[in-house]
Structure formats: structure tokens, C-alpha cells
C-alpha positions as CSV (number, residue, x, y, z in Angstrom):
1,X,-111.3,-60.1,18.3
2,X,-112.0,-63.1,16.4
3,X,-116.3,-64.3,16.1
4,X,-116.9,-67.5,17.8
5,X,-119.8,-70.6,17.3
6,X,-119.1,-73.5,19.2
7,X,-121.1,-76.7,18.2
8,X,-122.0,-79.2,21.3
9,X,-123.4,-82.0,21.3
10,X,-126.3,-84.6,23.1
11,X,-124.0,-87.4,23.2
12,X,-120.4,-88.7,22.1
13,X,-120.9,-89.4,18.2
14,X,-123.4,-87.2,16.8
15,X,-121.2,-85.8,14.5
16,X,-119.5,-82.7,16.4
17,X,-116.5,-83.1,14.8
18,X,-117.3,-83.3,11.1
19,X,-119.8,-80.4,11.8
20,X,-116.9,-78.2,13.0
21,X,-114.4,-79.6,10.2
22,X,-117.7,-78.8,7.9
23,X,-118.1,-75.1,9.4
24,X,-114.3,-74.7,9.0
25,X,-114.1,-75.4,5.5
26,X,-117.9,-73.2,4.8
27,X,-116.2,-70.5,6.3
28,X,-112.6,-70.5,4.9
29,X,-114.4,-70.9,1.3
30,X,-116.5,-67.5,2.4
31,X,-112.9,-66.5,2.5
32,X,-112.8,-65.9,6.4
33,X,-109.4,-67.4,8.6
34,X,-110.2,-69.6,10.4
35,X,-109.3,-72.1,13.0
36,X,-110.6,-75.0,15.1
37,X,-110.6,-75.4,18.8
38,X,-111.0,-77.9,21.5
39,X,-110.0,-77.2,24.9
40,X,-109.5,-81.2,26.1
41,X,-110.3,-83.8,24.2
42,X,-109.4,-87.5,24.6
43,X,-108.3,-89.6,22.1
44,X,-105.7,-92.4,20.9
45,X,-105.5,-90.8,17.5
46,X,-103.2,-88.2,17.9
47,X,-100.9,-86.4,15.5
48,X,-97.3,-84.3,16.1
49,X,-96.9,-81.0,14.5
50,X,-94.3,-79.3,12.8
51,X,-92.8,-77.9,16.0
52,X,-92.7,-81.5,17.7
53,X,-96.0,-81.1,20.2
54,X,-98.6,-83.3,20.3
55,X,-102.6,-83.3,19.6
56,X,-105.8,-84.7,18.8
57,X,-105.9,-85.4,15.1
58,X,-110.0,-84.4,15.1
59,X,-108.7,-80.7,15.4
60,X,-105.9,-81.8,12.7
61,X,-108.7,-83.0,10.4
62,X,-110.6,-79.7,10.9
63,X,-107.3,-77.3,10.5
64,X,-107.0,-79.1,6.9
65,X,-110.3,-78.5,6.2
66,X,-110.1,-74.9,7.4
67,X,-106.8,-74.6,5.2
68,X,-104.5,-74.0,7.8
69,X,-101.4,-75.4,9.3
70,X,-102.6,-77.8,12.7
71,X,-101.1,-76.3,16.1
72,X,-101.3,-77.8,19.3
73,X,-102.9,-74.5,20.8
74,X,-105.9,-75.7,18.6
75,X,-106.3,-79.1,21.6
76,X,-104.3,-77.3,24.8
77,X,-105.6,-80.5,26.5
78,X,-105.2,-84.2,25.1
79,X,-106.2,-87.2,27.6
80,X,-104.5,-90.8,26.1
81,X,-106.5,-93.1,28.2
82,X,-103.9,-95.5,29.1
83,X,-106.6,-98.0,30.8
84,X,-110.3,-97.7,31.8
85,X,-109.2,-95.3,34.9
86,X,-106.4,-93.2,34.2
87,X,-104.6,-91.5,31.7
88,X,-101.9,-89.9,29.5
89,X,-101.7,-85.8,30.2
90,X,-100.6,-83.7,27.3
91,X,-100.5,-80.0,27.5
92,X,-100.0,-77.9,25.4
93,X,-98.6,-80.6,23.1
94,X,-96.0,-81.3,26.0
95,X,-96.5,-84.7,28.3
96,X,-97.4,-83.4,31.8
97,X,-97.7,-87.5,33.3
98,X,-100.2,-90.3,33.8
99,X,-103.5,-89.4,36.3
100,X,-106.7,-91.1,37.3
101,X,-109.9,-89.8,36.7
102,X,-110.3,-88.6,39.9
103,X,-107.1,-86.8,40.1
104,X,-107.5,-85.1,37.1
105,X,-110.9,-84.1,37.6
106,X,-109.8,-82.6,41.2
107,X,-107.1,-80.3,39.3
108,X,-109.1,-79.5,36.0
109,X,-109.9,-76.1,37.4
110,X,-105.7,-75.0,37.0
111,X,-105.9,-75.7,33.7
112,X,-108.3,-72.9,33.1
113,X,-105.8,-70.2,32.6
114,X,-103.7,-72.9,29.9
115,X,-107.3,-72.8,27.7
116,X,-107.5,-69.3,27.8
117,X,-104.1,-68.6,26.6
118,X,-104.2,-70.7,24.2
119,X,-107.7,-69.5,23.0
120,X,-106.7,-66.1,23.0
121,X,-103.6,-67.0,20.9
122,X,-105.9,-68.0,18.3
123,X,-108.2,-65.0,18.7
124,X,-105.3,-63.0,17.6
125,X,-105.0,-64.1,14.5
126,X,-107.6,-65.2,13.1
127,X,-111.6,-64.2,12.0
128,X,-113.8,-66.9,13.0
129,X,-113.2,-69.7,15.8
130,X,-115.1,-72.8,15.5
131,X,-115.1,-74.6,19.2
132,X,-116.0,-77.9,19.4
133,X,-117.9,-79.3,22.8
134,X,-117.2,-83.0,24.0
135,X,-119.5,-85.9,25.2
136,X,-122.8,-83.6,26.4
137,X,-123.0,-80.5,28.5
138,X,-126.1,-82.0,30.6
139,X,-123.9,-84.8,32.4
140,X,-125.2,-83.1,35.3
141,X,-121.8,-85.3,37.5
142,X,-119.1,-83.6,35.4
143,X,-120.7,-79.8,35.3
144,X,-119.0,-78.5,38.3
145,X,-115.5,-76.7,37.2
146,X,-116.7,-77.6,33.2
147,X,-114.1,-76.5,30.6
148,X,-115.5,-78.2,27.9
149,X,-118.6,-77.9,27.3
150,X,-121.1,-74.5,28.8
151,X,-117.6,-74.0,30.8
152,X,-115.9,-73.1,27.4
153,X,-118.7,-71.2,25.9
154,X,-119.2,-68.9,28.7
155,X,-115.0,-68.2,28.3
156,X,-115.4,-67.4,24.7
157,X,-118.7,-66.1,25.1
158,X,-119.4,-68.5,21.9
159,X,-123.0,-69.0,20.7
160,X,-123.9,-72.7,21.0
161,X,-125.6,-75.0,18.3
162,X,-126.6,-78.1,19.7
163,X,-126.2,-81.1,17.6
164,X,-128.5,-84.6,18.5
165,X,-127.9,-88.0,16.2
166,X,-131.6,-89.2,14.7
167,X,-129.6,-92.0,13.0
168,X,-129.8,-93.5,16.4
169,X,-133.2,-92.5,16.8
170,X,-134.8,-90.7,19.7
171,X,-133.6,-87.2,18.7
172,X,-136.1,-85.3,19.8
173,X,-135.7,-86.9,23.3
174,X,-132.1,-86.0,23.4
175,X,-132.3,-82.5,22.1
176,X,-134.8,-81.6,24.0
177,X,-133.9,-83.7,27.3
178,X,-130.5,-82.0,26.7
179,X,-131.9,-78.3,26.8
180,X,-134.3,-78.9,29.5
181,X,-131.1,-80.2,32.2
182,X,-129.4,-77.0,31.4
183,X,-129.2,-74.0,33.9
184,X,-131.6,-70.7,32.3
185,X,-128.2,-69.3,32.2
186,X,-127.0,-72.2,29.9
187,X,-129.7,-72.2,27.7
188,X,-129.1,-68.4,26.7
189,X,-125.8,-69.8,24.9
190,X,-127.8,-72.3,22.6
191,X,-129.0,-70.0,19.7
192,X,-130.1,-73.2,17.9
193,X,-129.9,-76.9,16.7
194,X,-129.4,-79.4,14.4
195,X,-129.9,-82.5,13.6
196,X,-127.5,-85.0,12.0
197,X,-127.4,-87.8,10.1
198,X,-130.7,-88.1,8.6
199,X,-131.9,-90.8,6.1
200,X,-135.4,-90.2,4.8
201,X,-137.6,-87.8,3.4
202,X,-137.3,-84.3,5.4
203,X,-141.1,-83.4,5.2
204,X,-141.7,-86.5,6.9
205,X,-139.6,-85.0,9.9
206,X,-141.8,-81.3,9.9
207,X,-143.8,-82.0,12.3
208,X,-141.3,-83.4,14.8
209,X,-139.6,-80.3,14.3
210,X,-142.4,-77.9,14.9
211,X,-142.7,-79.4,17.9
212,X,-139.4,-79.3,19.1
213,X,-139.3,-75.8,18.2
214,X,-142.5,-74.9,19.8
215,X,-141.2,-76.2,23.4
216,X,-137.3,-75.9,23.3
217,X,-137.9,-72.1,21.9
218,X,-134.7,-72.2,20.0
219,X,-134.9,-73.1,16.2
220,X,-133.7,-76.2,14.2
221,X,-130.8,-74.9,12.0
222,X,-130.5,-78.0,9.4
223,X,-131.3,-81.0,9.0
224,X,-128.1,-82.5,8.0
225,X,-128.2,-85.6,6.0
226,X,-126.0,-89.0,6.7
227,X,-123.6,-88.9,4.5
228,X,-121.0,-91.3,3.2
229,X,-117.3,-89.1,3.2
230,X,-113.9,-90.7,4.0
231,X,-113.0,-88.4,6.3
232,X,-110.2,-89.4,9.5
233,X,-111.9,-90.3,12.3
234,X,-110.9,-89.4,16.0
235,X,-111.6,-92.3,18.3
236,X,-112.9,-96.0,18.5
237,X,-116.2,-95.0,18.2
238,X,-115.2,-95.3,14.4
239,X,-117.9,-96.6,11.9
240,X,-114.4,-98.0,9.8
241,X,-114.2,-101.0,12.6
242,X,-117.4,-102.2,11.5
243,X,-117.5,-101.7,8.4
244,X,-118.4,-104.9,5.9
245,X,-117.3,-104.3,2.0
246,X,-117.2,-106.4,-0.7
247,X,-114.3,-108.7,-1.2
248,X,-111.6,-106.9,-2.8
249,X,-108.5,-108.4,-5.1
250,X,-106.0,-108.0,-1.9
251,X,-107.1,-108.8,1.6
252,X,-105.5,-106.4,4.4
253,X,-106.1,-107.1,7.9
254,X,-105.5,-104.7,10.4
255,X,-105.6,-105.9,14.7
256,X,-107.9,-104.3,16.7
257,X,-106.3,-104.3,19.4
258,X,-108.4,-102.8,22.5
259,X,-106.3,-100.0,23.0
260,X,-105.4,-99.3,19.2
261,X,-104.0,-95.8,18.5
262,X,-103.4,-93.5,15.1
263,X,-105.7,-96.7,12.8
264,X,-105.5,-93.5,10.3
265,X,-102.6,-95.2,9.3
266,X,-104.3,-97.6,7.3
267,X,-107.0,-95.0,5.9
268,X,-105.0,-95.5,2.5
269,X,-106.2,-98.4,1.7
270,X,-109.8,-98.1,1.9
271,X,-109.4,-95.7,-0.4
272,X,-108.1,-98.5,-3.0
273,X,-110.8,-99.9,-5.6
274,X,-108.3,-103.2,-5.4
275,X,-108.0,-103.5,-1.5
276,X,-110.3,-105.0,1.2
277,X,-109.2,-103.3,4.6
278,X,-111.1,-105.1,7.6
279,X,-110.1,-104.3,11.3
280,X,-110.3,-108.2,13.0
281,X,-110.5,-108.7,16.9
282,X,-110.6,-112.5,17.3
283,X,-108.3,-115.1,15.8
284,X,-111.4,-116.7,13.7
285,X,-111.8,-113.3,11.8
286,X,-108.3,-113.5,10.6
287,X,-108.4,-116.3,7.8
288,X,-105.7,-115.8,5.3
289,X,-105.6,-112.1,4.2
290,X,-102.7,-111.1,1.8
291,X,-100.9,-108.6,4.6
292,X,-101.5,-108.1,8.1
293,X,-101.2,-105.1,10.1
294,X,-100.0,-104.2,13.7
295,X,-101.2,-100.5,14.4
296,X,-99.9,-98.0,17.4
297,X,-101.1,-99.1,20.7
298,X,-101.4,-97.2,23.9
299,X,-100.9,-100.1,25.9
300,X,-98.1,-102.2,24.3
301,X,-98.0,-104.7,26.2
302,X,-100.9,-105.2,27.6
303,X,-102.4,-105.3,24.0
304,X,-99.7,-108.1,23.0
305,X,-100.8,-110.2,26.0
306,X,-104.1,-109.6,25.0
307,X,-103.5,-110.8,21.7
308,X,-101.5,-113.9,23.6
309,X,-104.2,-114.7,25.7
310,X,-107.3,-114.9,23.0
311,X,-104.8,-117.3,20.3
312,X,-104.1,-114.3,17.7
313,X,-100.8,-114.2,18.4
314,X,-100.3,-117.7,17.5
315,X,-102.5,-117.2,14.1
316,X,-100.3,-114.1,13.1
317,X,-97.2,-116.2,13.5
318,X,-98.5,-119.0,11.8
319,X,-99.2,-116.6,9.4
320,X,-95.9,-115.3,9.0
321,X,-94.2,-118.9,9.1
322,X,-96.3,-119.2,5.4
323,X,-94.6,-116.1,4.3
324,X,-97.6,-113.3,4.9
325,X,-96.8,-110.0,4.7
326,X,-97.0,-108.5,8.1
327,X,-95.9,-105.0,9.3
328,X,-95.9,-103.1,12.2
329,X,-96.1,-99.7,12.9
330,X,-95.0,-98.4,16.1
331,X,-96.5,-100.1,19.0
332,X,-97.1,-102.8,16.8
333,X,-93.4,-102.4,15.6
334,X,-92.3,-103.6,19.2
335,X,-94.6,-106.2,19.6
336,X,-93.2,-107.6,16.8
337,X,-89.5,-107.8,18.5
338,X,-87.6,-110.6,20.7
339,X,-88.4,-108.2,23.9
340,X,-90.0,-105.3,25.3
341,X,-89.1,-104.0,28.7
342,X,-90.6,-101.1,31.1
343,X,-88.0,-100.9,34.1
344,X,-90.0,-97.4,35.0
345,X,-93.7,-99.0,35.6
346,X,-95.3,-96.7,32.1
347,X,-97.5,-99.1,31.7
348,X,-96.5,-102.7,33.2
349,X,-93.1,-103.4,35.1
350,X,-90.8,-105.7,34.1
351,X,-89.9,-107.7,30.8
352,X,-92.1,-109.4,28.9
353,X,-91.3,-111.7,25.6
354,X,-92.0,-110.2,22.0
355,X,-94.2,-112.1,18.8
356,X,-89.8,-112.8,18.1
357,X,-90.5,-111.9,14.4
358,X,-87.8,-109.3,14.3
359,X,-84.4,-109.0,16.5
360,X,-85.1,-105.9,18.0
361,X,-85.3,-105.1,22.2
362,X,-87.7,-102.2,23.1
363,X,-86.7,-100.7,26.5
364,X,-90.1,-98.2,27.4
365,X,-88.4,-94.9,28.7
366,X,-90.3,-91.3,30.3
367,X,-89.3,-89.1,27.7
368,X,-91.6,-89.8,24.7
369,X,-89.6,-88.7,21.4
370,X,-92.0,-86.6,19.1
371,X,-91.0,-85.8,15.4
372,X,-92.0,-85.4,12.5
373,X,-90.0,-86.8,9.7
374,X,-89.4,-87.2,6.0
375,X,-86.9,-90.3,4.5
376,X,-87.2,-93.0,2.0
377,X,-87.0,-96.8,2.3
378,X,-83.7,-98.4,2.1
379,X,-83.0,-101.9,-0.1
380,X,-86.0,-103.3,1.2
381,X,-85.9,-107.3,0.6
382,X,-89.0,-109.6,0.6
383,X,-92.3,-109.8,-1.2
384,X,-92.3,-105.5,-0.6
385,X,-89.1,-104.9,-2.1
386,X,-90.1,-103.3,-5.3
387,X,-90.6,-100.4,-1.9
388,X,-86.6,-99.8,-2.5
389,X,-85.7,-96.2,-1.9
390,X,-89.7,-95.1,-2.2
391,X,-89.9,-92.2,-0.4
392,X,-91.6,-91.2,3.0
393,X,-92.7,-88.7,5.2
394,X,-95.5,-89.0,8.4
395,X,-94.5,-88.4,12.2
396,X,-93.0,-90.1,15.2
397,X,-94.8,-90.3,18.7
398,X,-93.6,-93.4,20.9
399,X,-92.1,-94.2,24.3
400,X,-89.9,-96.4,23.9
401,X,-86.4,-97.1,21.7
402,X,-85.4,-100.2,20.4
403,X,-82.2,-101.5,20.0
404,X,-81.1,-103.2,17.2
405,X,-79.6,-107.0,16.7
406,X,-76.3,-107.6,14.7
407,X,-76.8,-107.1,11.0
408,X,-80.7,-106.6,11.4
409,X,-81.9,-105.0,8.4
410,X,-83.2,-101.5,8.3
411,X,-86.2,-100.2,6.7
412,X,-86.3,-96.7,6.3
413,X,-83.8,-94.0,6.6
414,X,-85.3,-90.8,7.7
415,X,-84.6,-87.5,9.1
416,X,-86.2,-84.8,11.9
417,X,-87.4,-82.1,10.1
418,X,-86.8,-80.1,12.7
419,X,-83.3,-80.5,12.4
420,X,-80.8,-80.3,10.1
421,X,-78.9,-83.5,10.9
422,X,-77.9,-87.0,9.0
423,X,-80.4,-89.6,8.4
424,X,-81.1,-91.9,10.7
425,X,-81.7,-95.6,10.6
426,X,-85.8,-96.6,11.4
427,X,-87.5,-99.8,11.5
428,X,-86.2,-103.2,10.5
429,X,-87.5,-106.1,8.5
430,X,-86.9,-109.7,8.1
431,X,-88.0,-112.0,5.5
432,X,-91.7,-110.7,4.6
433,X,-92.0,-108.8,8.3
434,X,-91.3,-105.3,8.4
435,X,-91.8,-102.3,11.5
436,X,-91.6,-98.8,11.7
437,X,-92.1,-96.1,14.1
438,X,-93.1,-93.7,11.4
439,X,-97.0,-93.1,11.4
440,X,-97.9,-92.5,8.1
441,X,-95.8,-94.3,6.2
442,X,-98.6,-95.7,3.9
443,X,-99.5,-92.2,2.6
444,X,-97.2,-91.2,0.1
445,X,-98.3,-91.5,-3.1
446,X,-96.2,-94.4,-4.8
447,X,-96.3,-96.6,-1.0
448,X,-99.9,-98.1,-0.9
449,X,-100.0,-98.2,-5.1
450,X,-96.1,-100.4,-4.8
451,X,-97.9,-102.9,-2.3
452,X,-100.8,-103.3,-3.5
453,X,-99.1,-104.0,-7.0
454,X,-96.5,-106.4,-5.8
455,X,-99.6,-108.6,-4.0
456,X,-101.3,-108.7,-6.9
457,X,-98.5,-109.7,-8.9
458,X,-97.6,-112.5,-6.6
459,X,-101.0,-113.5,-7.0
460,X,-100.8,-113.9,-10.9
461,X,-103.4,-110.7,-11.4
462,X,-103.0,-107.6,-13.4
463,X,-101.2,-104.9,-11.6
464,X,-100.7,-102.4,-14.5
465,X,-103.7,-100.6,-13.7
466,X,-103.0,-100.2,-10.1
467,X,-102.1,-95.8,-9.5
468,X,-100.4,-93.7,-7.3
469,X,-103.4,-92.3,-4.5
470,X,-102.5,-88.8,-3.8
471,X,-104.0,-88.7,-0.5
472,X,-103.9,-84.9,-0.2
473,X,-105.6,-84.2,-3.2
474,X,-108.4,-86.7,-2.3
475,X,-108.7,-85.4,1.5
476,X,-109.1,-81.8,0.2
477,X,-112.4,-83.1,-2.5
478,X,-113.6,-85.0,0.8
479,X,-113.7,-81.8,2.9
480,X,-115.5,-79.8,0.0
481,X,-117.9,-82.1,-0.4
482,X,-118.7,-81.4,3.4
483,X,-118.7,-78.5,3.3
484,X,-121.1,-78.7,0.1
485,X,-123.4,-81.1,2.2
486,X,-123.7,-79.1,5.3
487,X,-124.0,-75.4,3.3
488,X,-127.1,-77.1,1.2
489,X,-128.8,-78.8,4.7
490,X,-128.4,-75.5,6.9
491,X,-129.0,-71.8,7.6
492,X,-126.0,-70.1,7.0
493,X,-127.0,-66.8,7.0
494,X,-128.9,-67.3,10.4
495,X,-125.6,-69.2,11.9
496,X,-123.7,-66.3,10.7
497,X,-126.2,-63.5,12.3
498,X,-125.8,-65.4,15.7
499,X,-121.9,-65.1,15.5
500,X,-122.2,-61.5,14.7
501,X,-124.3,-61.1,17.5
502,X,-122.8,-63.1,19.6
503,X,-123.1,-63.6,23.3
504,X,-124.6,-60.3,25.6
């Protein structure tokens, strides 16, 4: 049976994630297999696998990092919140339907035996299982029938290390206040904690610790520094949307929309030395940028209305009537049409009218396709048609198809990997406005470097030294210099003691 160390945390966005993606990588270096887990977690960033299922792409960052191909058996449980009360219900990689919060928290306790399969699926195969907790375990309203935090590590009998932010000061208080609200039961799992994201001078920090020691009587593990990685973040709580960088060559603009889903799209380009990439909410932030971009959405239409209703829509086309780049991708893709309609109710009855920037008619239906695909551009035309036959590969999650106008131009031609079949016809484009349902379509080498390139071009600047961004390559440096980070700033050979130990 595999050894288990699950990492919770005092709050949403201390770090859990990167610690476990840290762990992962620490321990597949030490030349041990191993694998992430979450049993639910919820998230609009989500990723489709090789076989077609669907899950939550912090337990695809950590897989990478671990070295290991991402299965959906890895995040059993993924919640899409489709508004501030209910949401999307993927099991298993498989949509299950739309529920409140209060119906799904009446029927958490079925999905019990799910988590343990797929836990146990994982404990077959592999050394080490890294678990990652969600939000806190002391939200004393959510602990009855818990299957995510102390509910999970008493299934796995995982050893716990409890992880408080001090960059938003107060750690002590939430480490500490987070120990003393669990059960004496509870408080046996957590075998000791760390603190992240620390700016400053550790000695400084001694005698905090001592302390905390001293009356938690469970010992501080590392102190792990903050540290500045580009590594894919899971959820809005992203540092990327606030992020203020120095004016770039090329301005790209990316909607934050309130319901914005799989913004890794874009991660590309912030990885560019030419490119400023700033996520914009209001119309007055948009200015003039060189491209704009329409990311995924969970709420299509109610994001487009949204966008309608606060005047960006009428900036982005304004934009576009001056010959701006602009491209969607996915939801953003059908907002971009003449209409989109939801005849089933998925997210708001009825027909409503598209940005008209492309003659395409999405029609929302309950089967969500899922696929992951590989293709190339077709004759692309435009300020991005140096793009001509580049080619891609990334994924497909959306609920909707839309039908095509006349001679509307394509975009790509891709095909399923999972079959063997002909290429099919994705996206379209018109003048400088193009859309795609294929997430990731930005990350194959020569895509970012041939846009980038052609805008600077157009703007009479030197393009020559522009280069291909091998995204793989630089992920893999990013995850070893985690790992680095984290080895250096904690105990190892106490945190691998407790796992051999393990639970009693």
C-alpha cells in the first residue's frame, strides 16, 4: 500500500496546492511514484484528459510536477460553480448535473464510496500519495459528513501538515486558532506545520515559532519562503489578475469576466519578455491594447450581458471596427457570434443576441463534448495570417455547438485524439476576429512567438529576435525550482519519518 501526507490548510490560498505540486516533484526526484489527490475540489480551471474525463487542473499541475500522466481519479469530485448558489457536478470526470449548495451538501455522504475507489485506484500503483485538503478543516458548519478535509485523512489514514499564509499576516493566530477548533481526535492527524510565504529574515520569526510550538505541541516543519514561480494557478483567487508589470512592446488584454474559466490559456504570454498581459474588468481599463482576449466562461451568457450592461461590450467592438486583433476561445468564441441560444434552461432560457463579430449560432445542449485534440490552423487571413497551417494541440470542454454561416471562414482543422477519424472544421475568423473551442491553442511553440511577431511588425519594431517558447520545457524548470525552494525551507527527513509512520 502506497504512504500517504496530506497537506491542509488554515484558509483558501495559503499555498496548498504548490506545496503538494512542490512535495510531488521532491519525491519523484527521490525517485519515488507518485501521485496527487484531491477528493472534490472546485474550480473553473479545469482540464480534459487523454481518455475524455474532466478535472481540476491544480491536480493536473501537480501530476506534471510528479512526472506522471493527469487522470481524473486524481479530482473524483469537481464542483464548476455555475452562480453564487449552485453548481456544475463532475464525477469521476463524467457530468453528473447542476445542484445547490444545499443539495449537494445533503448527498455528499454517497459520494464517499466514489473517493475511496478512486483513492484506492491510486494506492495500487503507486509509492507515495500526496492529498491535498480544501478551504480549512475548522469550518466548524461544513465538518459534519467532511470528505475533504479530517474526513479524507481519517480515510487514508494520511498524516496531516498544516499550512497557515504569514504573507497575510496573523499566522500564528490561524495556525494555532485552526488546531485548537479541532476535535483531540483530529489533532492526532496533524504531525506538523508550516508556514508559507515568508518575506523577511527567518531569525526574526524564532521566537513566534517557539511559541507556537510550545502550545500547539506539534512542530513547525519550514518556513517556506514567498516565492516568485510561473506556475498554473487553479482559481480566481489568482495573484495573475492583479498583477501590474511594466509596459511591454505588445499590449494583450484579456476580460475578466466574473465567471472566467481555464485563463491558463493566456499563461503564454506572460512568459514573453515582448508582451504585457493584463486581465481588465471595466471598460476604462481597456485603452487600446494590440489584441484582446475572450477566455472560457462558465456562464456565457450571463458574462456577455454582463459585459453589455457595464459598456465593455461596446469598447471591444469599437475596438474591432479599428481593426484590433480580438480572439475568442470557447465561451468567449460564442460570445463573439450573431446568437447564442439555451432552449434547455443550462444556464439562462431563451435566445439572447451575440457581440455579431462572427456568423456563427451557438445552440447550448446537455451533453457537454470533452476532447482532447491535435490540428493545425488553416489559411488564416488577417493581421494573424502569417498563423497559416501552424500547428496545434490543447483540449475541448464546452456545452454548446455552433453552427456555421455560409462561406464563414474556418480557423483550425483538428482531430479527436481519441479517434481515428478525418479532421474536423473548428473555429472561424473574420477580418482580424478569430474563435476557437480549443483551450490551449496559444501553447505550441511557434503560436504565441507568430503573434507576437506579426504585432510587432505591424507596429514598425524588430521582430527577428522574437523565439519559439517551448512551454513544456519551461513548466518542467518552474516545477524544479519548487521543488528546490521547498526541499531547502523544510524537514524532509522528519516529513518522510511521519509518512513512514503513518497514522496508528
Amino acid at each position: 500500500m502506497a504512504k500517504s501526507i496530506m497537506i491542509q490548510g488554515t484558509m483558501s490560498n495559503v499555498g496548498k496546492s504548490l506545496l503538494v505540486g512542490a512535495l510531488c516533484r521532491i519525491f519523484h526526484q527521490d525517485g519515488y511514484k507518485t501521485a496527487p489527490f484531491k477528493s472534490q475540489n472546485m474550480a473553473l480551471n479545469s482540464y480534459i484528459t487523454k481518455e475524455g474525463l474532466e478535472m481540476g487542473r491544480a491536480q493536473v499541475m501537480q501530476a506534471e510536477a510528479a512526472g506522471i500522466e493527469p487522470s481524473a481519479v486524481m479530482n473524483p469530485i469537481l464542483l464548476k460553480p455555475t452562480n453564487d448558489t449552485g453548481s456544475q457536478i463532475i464525477i469521476n470526470g463524467e457530468v453528473v448535473g447542476t445542484m445547490s449548495a444545499v443539495e449537494y451538501y445533503q448527498k455528499k455522504k454517497q459520494f464517499v464510496p466514489m473517493i475511496l475507489d478512486a483513492y484506492h485506484k491510486l494506492e495500487e500503483q503507486y509509492d507515495i500519495i500526496v492529498i491535498e485538503g480544501a478551504g480549512s478543516p475548522a469550518e466548524i458548519n461544513l465538518k459534519e459528513h467532511d470528505i475533504v478535509n479530517m474526513g479524507m485523512a481519517k480515510m487514508a489514514k494520511a498524516p496531516v501538515l498544516l499550512a497557515g499564509d504569514i504573507d497575510r499576516g496573523g499566522v500564528f493566530a490561524q495556525l494555532l486558532g485552526t488546531i485548537s477548533l479541532l476535535t483531540k481526535e483530529e489533532q492526532c492527524y496533524v504531525k506538523g506545520m508550516v508556514i508559507n510565504k515568508f518575506r523577511g529574515d527567518k531569525k526574526i520569526l524564532q521566537p513566534g515559532i517557539d511559541m507556537l510550538e510550545e502550545r500547539a505541541k506539534i512542530p513547525v516543519l519550514g518556513v517556506v519562503p514567498y516565492l516568485y514561480l510561473d506556475i498554473d494557478d487553479e482559481d480566481s483567487l489568482s495573484g495573475r489578475f492583479a498583477k501590474k508589470e511594466t509596459a511591454g512592446l505588445v499590449d494583450i488584454v484579456v476580460i475578466r469576466v466574473p465567471r472566467i474559466s481555464n485563463f491558463t490559456d493566456f499563461n503564454v504570454f506572460e512568459c514573453m519578455d515582448e508582451v504585457s498581459l493584463r486581465y481588465v474588468s471595466t471598460a476604462e481599463q481597456l485603452g487600446n491594447p494590440d489584441m484582446i482576449l475572450l477566455p472560457g466562461s462558465k456562464n456565457t451568457i450571463g458574462d456577455l450581458l454582463w459585459m453589455r450592461q457595464n459598456g465593455m461590450e461596446a469598447r471591444i467592438l469599437q475596438q474591432a471596427k479599428a481593426g484590433r486583433i480580438i480572439f475568442g476561445v470557447c465561451g468567449g468564441y460564442q460570445m463573439l457570434g450573431e446568437t447564442i441560444s439555451d432552449p434547455e434552461g443550462l444556464e439562462q432560457r431563451g435566445t439572447v443576441r451575440g457581440m455579431g463579430l462572427l456568423p456563427i449560432h451557438t445552440i447550448f445542449q446537455t451533453e457537454k463534448a470533452r476532447r482532447r485534440v491535435t490540428g493545425h490552423f488553416g489559411k488564416i487571413e488577417g493581421k494573424l495570417k502569417s498563423l497559416s497551417g501552424v500547428q496545434v494541440e490543447g483540449y475541448e470542454i464546452h456545452m454548446g455547438t455552433s453552427q456555421r454561416n455560409g462561406s464563414v471562414k474556418e480557423l483550425t482543422r483538428v482531430v479527436n485524439t481519441l479517434e481515428n477519424g478525418e479532421e474536423k472544421i473548428d473555429g472561424a475568423q473574420e477580418e482580424n476576429v478569430y474563435g476557437s473551442y480549443v483551450h490551449g491553442i496559444f501553447d505550441a511553440p511557434e503560436v504565441a512567438k507568430t503573434i507576437v511577431a506579426e504585432i510587432l511588425k505591424e507596429k514598425g519594431l524588430d521582430s527577428s529576435k522574437v523565439t519559439s517558447f517551448h512551454r513544456k520545457e519551461y513548466k518542467e524548470s518552474q516545477y524544479d525550482a519548487l521543488a528546490d525552494a521547498v526541499r531547502s525551507s523544510c524537514h524532509m527527513e522528519q516529513i518522510y519519518r511521519i509518512m513512514d509512520k503513518g497514522i496508528t
